[in-house]
N, C-alpha and C positions, 0 to 999 in steps of 0.2 A: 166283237170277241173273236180270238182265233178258233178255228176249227181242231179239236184236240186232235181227232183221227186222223186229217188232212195228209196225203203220199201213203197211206194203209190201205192193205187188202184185206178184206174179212172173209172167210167161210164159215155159213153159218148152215149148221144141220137142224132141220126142224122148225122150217118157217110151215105148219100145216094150213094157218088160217089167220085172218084176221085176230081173232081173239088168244092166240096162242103167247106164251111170251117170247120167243125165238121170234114173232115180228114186231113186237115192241123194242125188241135187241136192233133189228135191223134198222127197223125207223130211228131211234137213236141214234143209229151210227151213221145211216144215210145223212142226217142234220148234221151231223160233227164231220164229214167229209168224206168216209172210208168208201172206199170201192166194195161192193158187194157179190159175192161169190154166194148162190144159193142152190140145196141140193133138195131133189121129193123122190119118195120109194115108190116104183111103180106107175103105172098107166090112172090108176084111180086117186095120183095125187098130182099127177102132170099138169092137165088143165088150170085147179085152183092155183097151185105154186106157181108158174107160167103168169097168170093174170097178178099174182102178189106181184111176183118180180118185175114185173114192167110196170107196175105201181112206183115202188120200189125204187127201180133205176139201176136194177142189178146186170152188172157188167155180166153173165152168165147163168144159166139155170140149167143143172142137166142133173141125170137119176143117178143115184148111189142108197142100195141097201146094204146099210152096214154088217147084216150078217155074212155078207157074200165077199169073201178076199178080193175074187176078181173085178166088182166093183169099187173097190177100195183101191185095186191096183190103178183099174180107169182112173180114180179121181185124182189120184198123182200127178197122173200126165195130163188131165184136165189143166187142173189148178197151174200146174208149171207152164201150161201157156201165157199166163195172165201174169207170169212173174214173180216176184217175192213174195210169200203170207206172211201174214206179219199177227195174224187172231185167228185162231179156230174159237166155233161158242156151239157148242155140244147139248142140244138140247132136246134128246132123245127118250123116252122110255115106254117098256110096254110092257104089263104083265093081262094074263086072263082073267076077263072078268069071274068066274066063277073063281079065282083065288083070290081078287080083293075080297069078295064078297062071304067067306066060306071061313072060319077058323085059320088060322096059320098050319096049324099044328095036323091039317088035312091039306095043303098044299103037296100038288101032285107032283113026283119028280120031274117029269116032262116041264110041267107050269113053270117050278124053281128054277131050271136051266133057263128056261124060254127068260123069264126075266132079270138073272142076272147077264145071259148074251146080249139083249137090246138094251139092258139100263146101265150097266156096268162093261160090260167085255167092250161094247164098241169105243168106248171113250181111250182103253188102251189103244185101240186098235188103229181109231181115225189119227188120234194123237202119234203114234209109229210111225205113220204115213205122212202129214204133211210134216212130223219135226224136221226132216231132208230141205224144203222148203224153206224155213224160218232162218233164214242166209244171215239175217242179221238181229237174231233173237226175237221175240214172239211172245205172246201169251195165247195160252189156253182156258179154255174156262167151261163150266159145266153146270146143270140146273141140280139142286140139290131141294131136302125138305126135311121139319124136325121130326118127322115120323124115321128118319135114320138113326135117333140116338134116344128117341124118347116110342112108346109104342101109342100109338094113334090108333083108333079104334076105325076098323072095315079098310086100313093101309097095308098091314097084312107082309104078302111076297116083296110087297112094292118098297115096306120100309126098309127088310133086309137087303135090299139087290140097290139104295140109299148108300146105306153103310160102307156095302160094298164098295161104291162111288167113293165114297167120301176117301175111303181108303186109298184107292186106284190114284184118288189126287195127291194124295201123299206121297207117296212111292214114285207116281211119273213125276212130281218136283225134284225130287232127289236125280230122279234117274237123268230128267230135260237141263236144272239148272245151271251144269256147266256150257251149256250152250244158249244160254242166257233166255231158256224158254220158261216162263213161268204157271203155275198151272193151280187154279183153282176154284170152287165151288161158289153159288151164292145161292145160300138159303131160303126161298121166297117166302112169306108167311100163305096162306091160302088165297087164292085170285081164280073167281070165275072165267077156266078156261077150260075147253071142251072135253081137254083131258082129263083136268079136274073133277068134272062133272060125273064120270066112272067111278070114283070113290063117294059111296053111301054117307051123306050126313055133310056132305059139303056148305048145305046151308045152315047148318046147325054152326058150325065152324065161324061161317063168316055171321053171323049175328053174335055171337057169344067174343069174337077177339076184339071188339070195341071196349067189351065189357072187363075186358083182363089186362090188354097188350097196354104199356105203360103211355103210350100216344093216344089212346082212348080211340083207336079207328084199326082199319084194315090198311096194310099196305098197295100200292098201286102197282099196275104193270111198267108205267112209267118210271116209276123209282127202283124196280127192279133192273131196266134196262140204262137208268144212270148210272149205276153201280157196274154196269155192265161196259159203259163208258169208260169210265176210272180206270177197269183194271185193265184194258184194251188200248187204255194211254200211256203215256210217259210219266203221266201223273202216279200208277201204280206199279212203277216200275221197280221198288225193293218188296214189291207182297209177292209170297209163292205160299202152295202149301195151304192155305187156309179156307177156312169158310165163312165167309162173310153173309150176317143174318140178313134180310132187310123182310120184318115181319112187324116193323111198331113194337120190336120191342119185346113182343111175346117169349121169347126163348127165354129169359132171363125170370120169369116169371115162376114160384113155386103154388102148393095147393093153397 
């Protein structure tokens, strides 16, 4: 079978660890052909990312925190070493545990900034930067969750700063599409992943969606980063704008 990604460069934000979905996206794409572009925040995520990427077989691995412009500005002239982008896959977010964990409605101002700057602002922001980049059009893409349209209990800051997201892809479609960048979400249903694990009640979640989601199981990291394939190929090349669920199904489910 051909290689869908094959002559593609990827940059992908958020490879933290093994168990993260930002490296099931890259093992994906590394199988399907694409060159790999990988970024880590800081001295305390150098090491691990460093050891992904030479797993990996990523063409490059250097620091970018996306709250900082001037790291944003680096990664411009990073990435334009390595030539044409052709995927960004944005798979960033952060809010404080004391605001999952805490009512919404006591969500600190500090906490709500903090969270929609890392979960939402960066995705405008990396997306500004390499669309210069994307010489022959491009997809963007970003990790999404139903706690953005539905309220999920101890999600909290994290569902609003979602929405936010989900929005942010709407708007940069409009704004990318005539440059033939395409840009949008995929849904994951719940997957034991580290980040995951900071929201209370995660195993509640994945024991009960077998019991609901219309596939009668949880979804995989694996199927979240095939999806992740699609729209980073030619195969998805009329989707923008959209959020694609991959949860078995769950979202479509009422009480």
């Amino acid at each position: 079978m051909p290689e869908l990604l094959a002559g593609k460069t990827a940059l992908i934000l958020g490879v933290a660890n093994k168990w993260s979905l930002a490296y099931a996206i890259a093992q994906a794409f590394r199988r399907e052909g694409a060159k790999l572009l990988l970024t880590y925040q800081g001295d305390r995520q150098k090491e691990a990312v460093t050891e992904l990427g030479s797993e990996l077989g990523a063409a490059a691995i250097f620091e970018c925190d996306v709250t900082r412009d001037e790291d944003l500005a680096k990664l411009a002239e990073t990435v334009r070493q390595h030539g044409r982008l052709d995927t960004l896959v944005h798979s960033i977010a952060f809010a404080n545990r004391e605001d999952l964990s805490r009512p919404f409605v006591e969500t600190s101002r500090a906490g709500y900034l903090l969270a929609q700057d890392v979960s939402a602002y960066s995705l405008v922001s990396a997306a500004r930067t390499v669309a210069p980049l994307m010489t022959e059009g491009g997809s963007v893409m970003t990790l999404t969750y139903l706690g953005a349209t539905r309220v999920v209990t101890n999600y909290n800051v994290m569902g609003v700063a979602k929405a936010a997201l989900e929005a942010c892809v709407r708007y940069l479609s409009s704004d990318l599409g005539p440059s033939n960048i395409r840009v949008n979400a995929i849904s994951a249903g719940p997957v034991k992943t580290v980040s995951a694990r900071g929201v209370a009640g995660l195993s509640k979640m994945l024991e009960t969606m077998p019991t609901r989601a219309p596939l009668r199981r949880n979804c995989t990291p694996e199927e979240v980063a095939d999806t992740a394939v699609f729209l980073a190929s030619d195969l998805g090349r009329g989707v923008t704008g959209n959020v694609l669920f991959v949860d078995a199904g769950y979202q479509v489910m009422g009480f």
